[in-house]
N, C-alpha and C positions, 0 to 999 in steps of 0.2 A: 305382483310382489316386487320389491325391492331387491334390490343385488345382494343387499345388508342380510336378510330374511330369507332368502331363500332354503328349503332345505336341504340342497346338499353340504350347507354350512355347518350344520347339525346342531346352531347355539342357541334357537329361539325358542320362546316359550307360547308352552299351550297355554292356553286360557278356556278352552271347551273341556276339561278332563273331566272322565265321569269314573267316579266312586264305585267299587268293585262290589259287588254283592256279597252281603255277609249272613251268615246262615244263622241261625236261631241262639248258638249258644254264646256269639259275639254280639247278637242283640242282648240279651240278658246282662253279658258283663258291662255294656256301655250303659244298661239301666241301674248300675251299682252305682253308692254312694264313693264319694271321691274315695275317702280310706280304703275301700275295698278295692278301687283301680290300682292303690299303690300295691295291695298285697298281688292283685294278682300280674303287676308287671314284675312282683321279686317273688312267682311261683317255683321259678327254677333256680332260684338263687338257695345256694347249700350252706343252710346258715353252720351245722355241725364240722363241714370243713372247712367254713372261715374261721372259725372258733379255735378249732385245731390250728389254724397256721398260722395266726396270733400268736397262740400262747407258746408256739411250740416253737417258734424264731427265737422267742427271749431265752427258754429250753437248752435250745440249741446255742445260743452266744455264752450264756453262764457254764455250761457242760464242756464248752472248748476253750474258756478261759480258764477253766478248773483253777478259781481263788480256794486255797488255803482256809482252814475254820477262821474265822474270828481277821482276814485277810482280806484283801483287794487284791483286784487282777483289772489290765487294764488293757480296751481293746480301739483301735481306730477303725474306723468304717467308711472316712472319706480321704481325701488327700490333704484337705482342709485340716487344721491342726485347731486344736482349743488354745488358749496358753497352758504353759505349764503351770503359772502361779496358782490359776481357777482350778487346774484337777488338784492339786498341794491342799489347796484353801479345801476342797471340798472333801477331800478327806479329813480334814482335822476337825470341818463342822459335824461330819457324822461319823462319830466313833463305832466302829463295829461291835453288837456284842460276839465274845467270844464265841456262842452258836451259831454264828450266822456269818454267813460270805457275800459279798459285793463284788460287782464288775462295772467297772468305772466304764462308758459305751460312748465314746469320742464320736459325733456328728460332724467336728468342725464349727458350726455356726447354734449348734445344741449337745448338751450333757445330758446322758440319763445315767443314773444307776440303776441298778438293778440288786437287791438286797434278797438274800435265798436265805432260809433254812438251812439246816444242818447237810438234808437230804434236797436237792435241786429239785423233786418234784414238790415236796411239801408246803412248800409255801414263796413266794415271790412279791416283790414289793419293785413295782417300776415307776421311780420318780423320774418325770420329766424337765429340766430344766431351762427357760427357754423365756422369750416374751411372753407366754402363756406357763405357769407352772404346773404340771397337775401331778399325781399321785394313783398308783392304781396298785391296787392289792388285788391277788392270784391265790385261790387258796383250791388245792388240788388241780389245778390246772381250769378251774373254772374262774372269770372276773368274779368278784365277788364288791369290790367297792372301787368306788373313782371320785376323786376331786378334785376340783381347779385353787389353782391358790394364786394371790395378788402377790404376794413375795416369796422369795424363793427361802426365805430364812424361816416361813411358817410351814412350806411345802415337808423342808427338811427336818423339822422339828416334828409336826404329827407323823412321818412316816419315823419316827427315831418310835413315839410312844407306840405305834404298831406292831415295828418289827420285835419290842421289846416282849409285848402281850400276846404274840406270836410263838415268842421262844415260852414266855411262860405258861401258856395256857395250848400246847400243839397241838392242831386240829386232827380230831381222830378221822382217819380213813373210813372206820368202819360207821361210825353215826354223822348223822345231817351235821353240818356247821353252823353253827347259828351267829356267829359275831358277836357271841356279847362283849368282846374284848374290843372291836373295832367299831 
């Protein structure tokens, strides 16, 4: 061997390595079609408390901003600033209704609102604003719709027809939600 190679060097590589034996029920899952490999590499993955810590981030920012009915409240999240003209502008394009509260959620380099309900659980509208636009409505704390949009001017317009059909039609807690308003 080489001085290079040697193993007290500890850096060379095997090239003999042999595959560890695997018992019958790792044979079965390597005989699963691809889809099934993805489910069972996200077997331990907790889809109920990523869902929870989603929704309950935005929860928790609009709950500590505490906007006023029919108000904005406004919060920074990086050291990065937005300008001020963009958060001015973006309140004047989306008038609140009077049921509903907004929290203006400063990124720095992205803007979301966040458009609530009377009540902070009941309903949630998280527009994104950014290179990429999108909209995601929250209805009981469950996603219930999401879409991408090419301008931030259509973004802001169908979450305005939402939040409106939200206050007029308020989803009951006690029966399924079915969106016909969304």
């Amino acid at each position: 061997m080489s001085e290079k190679t040697r193993p007290e060097y500890g850096w060379w590589v095997e090239t003999s390595v042999r595959k560890p034996k695997r018992n019958e029920s790792q044979k079965a899952k390597s005989a699963l079609p691809v889809g099934m490999k993805f489910y069972a590499a996200a077997a331990d993955y907790d889809q109920e408390l990523a869902k929870e810590h989603l929704t309950d981030n935005n929860l928790r920012l609009a709950r500590s901003a505490n906007p006023p009915l029919g108000g904005w409240a406004y919060v920074r999240l990086t050291e990065e600033e937005s300008p001020q003209e963009l958060i001015d502008r973006l309140r004047r394009q989306f008038p609140l209704p009077a049921q509903a509260r907004g929290v203006i959620v400063d990124h720095g380099r992205v803007v979301r609102l966040l458009i609530c309900g009377p009540q902070f659980e009941d309903w949630m509208i998280d527009i994104r604003l950014a290179e990429e636009n999108s909209v995601d409505v929250y209805v009981w704390g469950v996603l219930y719709r999401e879409k991408v949009f090419r301008r931030r001017s259509s973004a802001l317009k169908q979450a305005q027809a939402w939040a409106r059909n939200l206050i007029d039609f308020p989803p009951s807690r006690h029966e399924l939600f079915r969106g016909s308003t969304l």
